[in-house]
Legacy VTK file of the C-alpha trace (Angstrom):
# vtk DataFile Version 3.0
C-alpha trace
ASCII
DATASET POLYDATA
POINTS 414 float
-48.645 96.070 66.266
-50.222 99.524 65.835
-52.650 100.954 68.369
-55.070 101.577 65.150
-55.376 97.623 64.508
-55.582 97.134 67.993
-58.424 99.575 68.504
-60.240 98.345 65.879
-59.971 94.649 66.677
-61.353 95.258 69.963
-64.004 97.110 68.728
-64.928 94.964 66.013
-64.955 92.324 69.034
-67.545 94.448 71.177
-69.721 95.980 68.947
-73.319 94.436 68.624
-73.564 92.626 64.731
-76.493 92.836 62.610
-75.908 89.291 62.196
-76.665 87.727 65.870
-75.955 83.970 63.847
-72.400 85.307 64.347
-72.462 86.895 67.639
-73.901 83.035 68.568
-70.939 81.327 66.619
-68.470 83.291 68.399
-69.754 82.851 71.878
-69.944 78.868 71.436
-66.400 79.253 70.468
-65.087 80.976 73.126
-67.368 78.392 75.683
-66.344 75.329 73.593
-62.579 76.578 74.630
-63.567 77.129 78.246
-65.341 73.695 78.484
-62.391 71.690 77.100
-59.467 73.579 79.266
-61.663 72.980 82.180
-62.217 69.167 81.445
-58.357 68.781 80.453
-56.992 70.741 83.720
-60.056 68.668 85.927
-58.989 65.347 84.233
-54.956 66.000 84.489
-55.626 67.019 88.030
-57.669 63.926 89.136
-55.004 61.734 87.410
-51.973 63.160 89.442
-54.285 62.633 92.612
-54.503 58.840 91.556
-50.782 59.117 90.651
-50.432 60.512 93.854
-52.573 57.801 95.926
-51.171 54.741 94.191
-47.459 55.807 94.772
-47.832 56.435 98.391
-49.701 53.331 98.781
-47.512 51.211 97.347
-44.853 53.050 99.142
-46.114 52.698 102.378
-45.276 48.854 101.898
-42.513 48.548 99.506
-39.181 50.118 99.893
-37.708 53.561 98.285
-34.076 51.195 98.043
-33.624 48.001 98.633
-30.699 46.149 99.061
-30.036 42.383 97.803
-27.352 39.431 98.640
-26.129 37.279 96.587
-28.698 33.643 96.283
-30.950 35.312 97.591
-29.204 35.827 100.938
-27.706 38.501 102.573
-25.203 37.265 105.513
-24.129 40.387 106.668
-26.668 42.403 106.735
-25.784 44.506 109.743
-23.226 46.079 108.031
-24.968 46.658 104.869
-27.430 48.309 106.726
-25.153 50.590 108.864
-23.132 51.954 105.581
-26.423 53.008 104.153
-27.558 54.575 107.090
-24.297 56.642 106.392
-25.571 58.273 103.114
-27.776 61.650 104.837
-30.631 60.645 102.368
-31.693 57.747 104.074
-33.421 57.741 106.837
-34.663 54.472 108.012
-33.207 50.750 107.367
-34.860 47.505 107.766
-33.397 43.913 107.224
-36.253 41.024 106.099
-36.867 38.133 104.546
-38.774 37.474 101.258
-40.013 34.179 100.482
-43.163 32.809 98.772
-45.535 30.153 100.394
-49.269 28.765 101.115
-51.203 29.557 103.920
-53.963 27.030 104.650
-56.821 27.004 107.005
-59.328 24.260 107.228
-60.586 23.849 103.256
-58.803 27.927 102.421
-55.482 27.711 100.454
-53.902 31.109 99.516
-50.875 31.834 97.682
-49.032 34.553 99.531
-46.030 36.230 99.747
-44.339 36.042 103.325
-41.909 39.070 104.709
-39.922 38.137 107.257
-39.630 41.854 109.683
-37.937 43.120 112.988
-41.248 45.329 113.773
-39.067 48.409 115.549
-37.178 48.301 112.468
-39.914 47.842 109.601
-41.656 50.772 111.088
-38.789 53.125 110.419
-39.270 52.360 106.146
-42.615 51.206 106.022
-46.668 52.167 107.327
-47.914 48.760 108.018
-47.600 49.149 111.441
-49.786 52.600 111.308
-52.393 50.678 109.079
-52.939 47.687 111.517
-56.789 46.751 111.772
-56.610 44.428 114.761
-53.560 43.589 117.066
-50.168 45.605 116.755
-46.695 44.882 114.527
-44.667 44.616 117.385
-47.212 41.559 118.885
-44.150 39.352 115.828
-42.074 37.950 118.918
-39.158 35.578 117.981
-39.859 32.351 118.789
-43.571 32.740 118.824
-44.767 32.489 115.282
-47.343 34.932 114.661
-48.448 36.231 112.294
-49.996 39.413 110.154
-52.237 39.079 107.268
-53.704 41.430 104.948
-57.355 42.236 105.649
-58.560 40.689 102.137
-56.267 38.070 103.264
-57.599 36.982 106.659
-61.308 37.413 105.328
-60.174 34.848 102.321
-58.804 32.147 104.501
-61.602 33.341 107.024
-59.502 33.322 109.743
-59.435 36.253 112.873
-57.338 37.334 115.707
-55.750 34.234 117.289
-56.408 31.812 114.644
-53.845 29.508 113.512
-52.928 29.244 109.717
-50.913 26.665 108.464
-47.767 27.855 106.254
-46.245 25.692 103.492
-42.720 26.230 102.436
-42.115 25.381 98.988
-38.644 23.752 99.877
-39.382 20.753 101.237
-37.084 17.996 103.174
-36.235 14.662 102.269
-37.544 12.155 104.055
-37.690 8.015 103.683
-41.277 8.265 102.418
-39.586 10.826 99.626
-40.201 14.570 99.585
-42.474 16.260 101.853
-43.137 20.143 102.269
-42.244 21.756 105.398
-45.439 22.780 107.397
-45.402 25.388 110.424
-48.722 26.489 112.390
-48.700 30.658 112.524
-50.685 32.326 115.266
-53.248 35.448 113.769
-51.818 38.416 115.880
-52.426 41.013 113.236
-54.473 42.236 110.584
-53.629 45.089 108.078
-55.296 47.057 105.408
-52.783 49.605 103.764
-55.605 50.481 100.845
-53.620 48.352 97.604
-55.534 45.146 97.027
-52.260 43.387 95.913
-50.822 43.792 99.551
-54.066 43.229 101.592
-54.865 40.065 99.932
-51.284 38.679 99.153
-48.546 39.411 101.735
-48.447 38.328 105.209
-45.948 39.391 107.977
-43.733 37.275 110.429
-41.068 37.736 112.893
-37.439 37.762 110.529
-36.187 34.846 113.548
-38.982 32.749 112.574
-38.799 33.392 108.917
-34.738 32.256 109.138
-35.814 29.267 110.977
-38.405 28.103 108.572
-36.558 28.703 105.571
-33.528 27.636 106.600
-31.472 30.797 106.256
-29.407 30.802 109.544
-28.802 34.219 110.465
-28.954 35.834 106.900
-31.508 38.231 105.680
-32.557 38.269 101.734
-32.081 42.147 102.116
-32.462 45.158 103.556
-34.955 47.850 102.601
-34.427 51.646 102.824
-36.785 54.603 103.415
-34.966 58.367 101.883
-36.290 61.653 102.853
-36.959 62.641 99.486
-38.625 59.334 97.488
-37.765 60.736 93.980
-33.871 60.866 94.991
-34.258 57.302 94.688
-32.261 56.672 91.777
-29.473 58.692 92.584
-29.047 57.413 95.955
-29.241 53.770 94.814
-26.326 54.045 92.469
-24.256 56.037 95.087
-25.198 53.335 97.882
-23.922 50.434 95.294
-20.828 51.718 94.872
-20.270 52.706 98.328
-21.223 49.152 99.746
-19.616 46.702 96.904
-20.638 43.081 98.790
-24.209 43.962 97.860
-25.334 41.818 94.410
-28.041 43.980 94.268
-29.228 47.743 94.421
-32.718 48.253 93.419
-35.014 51.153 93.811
-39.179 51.914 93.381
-39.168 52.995 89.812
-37.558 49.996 89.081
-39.643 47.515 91.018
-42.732 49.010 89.693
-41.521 50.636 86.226
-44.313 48.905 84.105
-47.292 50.251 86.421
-45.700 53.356 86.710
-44.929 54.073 83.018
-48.391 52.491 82.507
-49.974 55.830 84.312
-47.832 57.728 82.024
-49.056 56.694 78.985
-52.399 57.020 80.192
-51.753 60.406 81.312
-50.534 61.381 77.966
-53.138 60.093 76.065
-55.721 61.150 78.080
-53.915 64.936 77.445
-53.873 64.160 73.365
-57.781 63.324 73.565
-59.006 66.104 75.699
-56.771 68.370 73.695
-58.674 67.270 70.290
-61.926 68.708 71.883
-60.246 72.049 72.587
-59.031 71.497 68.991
-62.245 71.725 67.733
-63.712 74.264 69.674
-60.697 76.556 68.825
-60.763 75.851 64.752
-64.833 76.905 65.054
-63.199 80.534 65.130
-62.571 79.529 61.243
-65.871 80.025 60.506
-66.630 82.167 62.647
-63.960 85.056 61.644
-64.753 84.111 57.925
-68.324 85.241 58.454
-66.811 88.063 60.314
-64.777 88.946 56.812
-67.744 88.292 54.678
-69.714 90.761 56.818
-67.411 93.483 57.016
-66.575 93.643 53.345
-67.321 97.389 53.105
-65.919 98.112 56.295
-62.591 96.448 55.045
-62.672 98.311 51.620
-63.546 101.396 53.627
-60.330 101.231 55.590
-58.325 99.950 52.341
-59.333 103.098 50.704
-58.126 105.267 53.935
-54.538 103.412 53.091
-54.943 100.669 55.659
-52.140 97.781 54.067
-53.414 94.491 54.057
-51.491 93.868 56.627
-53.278 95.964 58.875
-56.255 94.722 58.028
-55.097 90.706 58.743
-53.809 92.139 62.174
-56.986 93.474 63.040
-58.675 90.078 62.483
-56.122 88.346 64.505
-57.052 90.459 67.229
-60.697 90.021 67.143
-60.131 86.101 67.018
-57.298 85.995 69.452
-59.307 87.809 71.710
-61.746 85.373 72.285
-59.001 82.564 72.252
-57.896 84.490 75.085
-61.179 84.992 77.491
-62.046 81.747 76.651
-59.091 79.849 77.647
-59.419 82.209 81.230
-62.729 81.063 81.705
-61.307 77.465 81.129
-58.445 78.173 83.713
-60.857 79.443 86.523
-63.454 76.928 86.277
-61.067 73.871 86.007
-58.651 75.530 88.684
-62.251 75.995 90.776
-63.296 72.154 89.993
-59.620 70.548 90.584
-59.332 72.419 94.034
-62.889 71.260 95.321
-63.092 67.749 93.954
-63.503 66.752 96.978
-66.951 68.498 97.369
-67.991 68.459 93.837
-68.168 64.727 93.565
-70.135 63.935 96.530
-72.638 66.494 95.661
-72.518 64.476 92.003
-73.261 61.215 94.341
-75.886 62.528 96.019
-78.032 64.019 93.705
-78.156 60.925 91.221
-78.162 58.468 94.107
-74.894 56.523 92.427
-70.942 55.725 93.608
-68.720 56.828 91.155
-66.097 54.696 92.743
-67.235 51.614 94.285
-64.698 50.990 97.507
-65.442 47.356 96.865
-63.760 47.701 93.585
-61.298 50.538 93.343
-60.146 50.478 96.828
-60.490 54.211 96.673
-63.715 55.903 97.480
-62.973 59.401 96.675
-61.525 60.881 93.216
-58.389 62.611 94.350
-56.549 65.249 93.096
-53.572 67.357 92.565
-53.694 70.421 90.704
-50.270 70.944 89.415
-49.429 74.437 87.996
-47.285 73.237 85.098
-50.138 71.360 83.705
-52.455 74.552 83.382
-49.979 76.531 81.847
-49.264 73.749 79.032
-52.747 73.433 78.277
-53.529 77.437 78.591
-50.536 77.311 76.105
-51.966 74.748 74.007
-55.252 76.390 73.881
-54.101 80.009 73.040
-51.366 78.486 70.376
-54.670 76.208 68.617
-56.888 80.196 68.743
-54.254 81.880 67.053
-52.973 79.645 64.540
-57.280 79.701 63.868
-57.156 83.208 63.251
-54.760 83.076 60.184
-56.969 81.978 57.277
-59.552 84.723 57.752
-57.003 87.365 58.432
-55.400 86.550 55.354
-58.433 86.610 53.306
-59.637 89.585 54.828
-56.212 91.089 53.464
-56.477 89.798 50.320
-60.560 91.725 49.963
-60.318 94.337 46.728
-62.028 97.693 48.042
-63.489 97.749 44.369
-65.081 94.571 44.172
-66.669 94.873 47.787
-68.094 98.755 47.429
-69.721 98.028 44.107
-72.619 97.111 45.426
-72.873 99.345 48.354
LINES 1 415
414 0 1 2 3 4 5 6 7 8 9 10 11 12 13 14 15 16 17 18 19 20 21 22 23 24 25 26 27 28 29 30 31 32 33 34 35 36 37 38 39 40 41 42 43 44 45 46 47 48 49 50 51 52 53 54 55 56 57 58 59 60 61 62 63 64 65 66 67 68 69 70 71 72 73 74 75 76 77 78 79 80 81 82 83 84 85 86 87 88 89 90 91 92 93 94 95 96 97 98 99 100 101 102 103 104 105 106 107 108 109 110 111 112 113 114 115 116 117 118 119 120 121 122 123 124 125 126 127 128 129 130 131 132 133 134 135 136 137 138 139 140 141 142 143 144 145 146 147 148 149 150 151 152 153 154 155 156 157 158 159 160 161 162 163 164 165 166 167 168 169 170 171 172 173 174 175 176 177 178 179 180 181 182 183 184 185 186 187 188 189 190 191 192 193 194 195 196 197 198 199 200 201 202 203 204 205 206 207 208 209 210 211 212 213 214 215 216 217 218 219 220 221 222 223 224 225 226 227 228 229 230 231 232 233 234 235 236 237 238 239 240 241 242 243 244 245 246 247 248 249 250 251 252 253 254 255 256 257 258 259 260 261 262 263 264 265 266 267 268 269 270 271 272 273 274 275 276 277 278 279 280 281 282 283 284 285 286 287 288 289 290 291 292 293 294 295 296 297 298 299 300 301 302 303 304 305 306 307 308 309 310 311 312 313 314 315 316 317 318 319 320 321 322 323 324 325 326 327 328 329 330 331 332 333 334 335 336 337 338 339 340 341 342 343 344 345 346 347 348 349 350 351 352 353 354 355 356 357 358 359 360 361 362 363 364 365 366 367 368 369 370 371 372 373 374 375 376 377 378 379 380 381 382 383 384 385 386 387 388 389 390 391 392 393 394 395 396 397 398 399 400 401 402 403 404 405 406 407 408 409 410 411 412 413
């Protein structure tokens, strides 16, 4: 492009108009731009932050790998455990025991799901033991049978420290009177909250001894759970851990154990991305009228420079600059105020709360009581990319009728 188009694009762009309808036009463009990048890079932001959250919740409980036997039993799951700890990406290994069963207490029934744990080994691949409420992890002695619950948990049954709970094992024992469950009485020595409901109102920790005994599992383990120093090398280091220990029936790892909640966010994310993208869509595309008003009002200054031997192509370039331009200021006003807004979330929201006297997340529902976020650079410069693409493919119509305007026709009249 030629400094002449240029120069008169950006003049056309900051001279005064005797039409202020058009100077108005413009400017609600270029803020209608700025308002939708900063909702889309605000939104995308507070979505990774829940991303974010959720992952290293669930994380903190479940395992980056874990490693399955065969019926659901794992006999020798010492060595298993010691040939993972080989691979440099792993950096903690815990054996348990997974079982399902009811815990009772007085006229409370809850389904749960019991882990059977060493504690100086759970606490090297999990953070229940940094989340306890009441009591400690390592108060699971063999022998003893006590017992952790979740805090949603314990307040369900109703039950506190040093309690007893009643757990039913689904496999029961044959007896002359016919089949009857086998019962065990659990002391309360724990009580967690990690910040998931599905773990502080569903799973409840034991010591793995007493797990084997009431289960009836000898000295096998259903698995053994890993923790890597780098979560999202997860897959790889699952398939190189399978082939490396081949008794194992099963190697799992977190985006497989919780694909459909993770893909889930996903989707959301990228829908919420198409949506917000449709309002900087329309903000962009109001350039179309505005530059055609532009043309229509500068149909002697077009002739003008027609007549000077300006080629129509000169003339769409210097429309495309005038609309570009504002394409362009308005998606950096966009960047700074979403940037601004994603990095002080944190303040922006309470100062929301306060002022209208309302919780925008209610702890008692969401389980989170402030919007996180996580401004990710990669996401502004797709939308600022977006944004300026949408402003410049705006600017073509005009520019080409602008082209197309015969200097006879427009200086008839003038």
């Amino acid at each position: 492009m030629q400094p002449f188009e240029l120069f008169v694009g950006l003049r056309y762009t900051r001279a005064k108009r005797r039409n202020h309808f058009i100077s108005f036009i413009s400017l609600v463009s270029m803020l209608g731009i700025a308002l939708g990048i900063a909702a889309l890079v605000t939104v995308m932001s507070v979505m990774n932050g829940f991303e974010r959250e959720v992952r290293a919740r669930i994380l903190g409980v479940a395992s980056h790998v874990q490693l399955l036997g065969e019926d659901g039993g794992l006999a020798d799951w010492r060595s298993a455990a010691a040939r993972a700890r080989e691979n440099p990406a792993v950096t903690g290994a815990a054996p348990f025991v997974a079982a399902q069963g009811l815990l009772s207490s007085g006229a409370q029934v809850r389904g749960v799901f019991l882990r059977g744990v060493i504690p100086e080994f759970e606490d090297q691949v999990a953070d229940i033991g940094a989340n306890m409420r009441a009591g400690k992890l390592a108060d699971l002695r063999p022998g003893e049978f006590g017992i952790a619950l979740g805090v949603d948990l314990a307040r369900g049954l109703r039950v506190g420290m040093g309690d007893r709970v009643t757990v039913i094992a689904p496999q029961g024992q044959v007896t002359p009177a016919g089949l009857v469950p086998r019962l065990k009485q659990f002391r309360v020595v724990g009580i967690f909250s990690v910040g998931h409901f599905e773990y502080d109102a569903g799973l409840a920790l034991v010591r793995m001894e007493d797990a084997q005994v009431l289960y009836r599992l000898g000295d096998a383990a259903s698995g053994v759970r890993l923790k890597l120093a780098n979560l999202f090398e997860a897959p790889r280091v699952a398939r190189e851990i399978a082939k490396a220990i081949p008794g194992v029936a099963q190697v799992t790892d977190w985006t497989q154990q919780n694909a459909n909640y993770f893909r889930a966010i996903q989707i959301e994310k990228r829908m919420m991305f198409i949506i917000l993208t449709l309002i900087i869509a329309v903000a962009a595309f109001n350039l179309v009228s505005t530059l055609v008003m532009v043309v229509t009002d500068k149909h002697p200054d077009i002739a003008i420079l027609r007549t000077l031997g300006a080629s129509p192509a000169a003339i769409m370039k210097i429309f495309m600059v005038q609309g570009t331009l504002i394409g362009v200021v308005g998606t950096a006003l966009g960047v700074l105020l979403g940037v601004a807004l994603s990095l002080n979330i944190d303040v922006v929201v309470p100062a929301i709360e306060r002022a209208f006297d309302f919780q925008i997340l209610s702890r008692e529902v969401y389980y989170i009581s402030e919007l996180p976020s996580q401004l990710e650079w990669r996401d502004v410069w797709t939308v600022s990319g977006v944004a300026l693409g949408l402003s410049f493919l705006a600017t073509l119509y005009p520019s080409w009728r602008a082209a197309r305007v015969n200097p006879a026709e427009a200086l008839r009249y003038e």
